[in-house]
N, C-alpha and C positions, 0 to 999 in steps of 0.2 A: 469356486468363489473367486471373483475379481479380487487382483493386489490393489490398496487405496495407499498412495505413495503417501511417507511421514511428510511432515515439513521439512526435515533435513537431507529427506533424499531431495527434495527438489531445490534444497536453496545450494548455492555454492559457497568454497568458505569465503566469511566477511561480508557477507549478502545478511541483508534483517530478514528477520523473521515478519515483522512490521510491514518492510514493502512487501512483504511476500502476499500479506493477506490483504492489501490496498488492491495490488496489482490483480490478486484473485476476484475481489468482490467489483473491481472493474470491469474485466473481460465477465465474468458471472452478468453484470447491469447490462454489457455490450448485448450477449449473446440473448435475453429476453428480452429487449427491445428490440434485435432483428426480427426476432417469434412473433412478438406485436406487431410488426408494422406489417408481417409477411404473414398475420391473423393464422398462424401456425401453433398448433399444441404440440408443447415439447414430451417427449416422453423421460427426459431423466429433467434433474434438478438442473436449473443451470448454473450451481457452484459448483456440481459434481464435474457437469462438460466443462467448464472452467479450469480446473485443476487436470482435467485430463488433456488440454490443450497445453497447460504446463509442460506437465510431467512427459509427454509426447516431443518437444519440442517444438511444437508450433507456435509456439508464444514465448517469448523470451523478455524478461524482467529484467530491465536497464535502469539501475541506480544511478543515482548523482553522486561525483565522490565526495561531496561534502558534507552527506547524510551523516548524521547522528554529531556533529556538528555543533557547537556549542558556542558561541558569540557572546564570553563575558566581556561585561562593560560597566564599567562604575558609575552611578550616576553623581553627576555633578550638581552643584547648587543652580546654575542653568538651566539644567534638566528640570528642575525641582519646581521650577513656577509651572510646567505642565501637568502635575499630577499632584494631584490632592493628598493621597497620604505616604508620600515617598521616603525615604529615608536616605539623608544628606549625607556622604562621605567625601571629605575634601582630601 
């Protein structure tokens, strides 16, 4: 029986879990739309070849470092004519 790598084996430390699975169900979309267009039947899933492209290192997951990122910002009573039910903190 094939090893199916965890999540944590493939992500590194400080990497999301998040992008991990973005990043997989992209190259997964990529590689059956090439099947399509190449009117090719694939014989494994293509989240499987997906993650196995991972886990292989043929594909490598490049985060932004400003992921998970958080941009608090008070809204002002300026703010406040834009949105209907806002709540005003001066």
């Amino acid at each position: 029986m094939m090893h199916r790598p965890s999540a944590p084996e493939l992500l590194k430390p400080g990497q999301s879990y998040y992008s991990l699975v973005v990043a997989v169900a992209k190259r997964a979309r990529e590689i059956s739309q090439i099947a399509d267009d190449k009117h090719e039947i694939l014989a494994e899933k293509p989240v499987k070849m997906a993650v196995d492209d991972f886990s292989k290192g043929r594909y490598k997951m490049i985060e932004s470092p400003d992921i998970g990122v958080i941009n608090d910002r008070v809204i002002t009573s300026a703010d406040a004519t834009d949105l209907d039910d806002a709540v005003v903190v001066d």
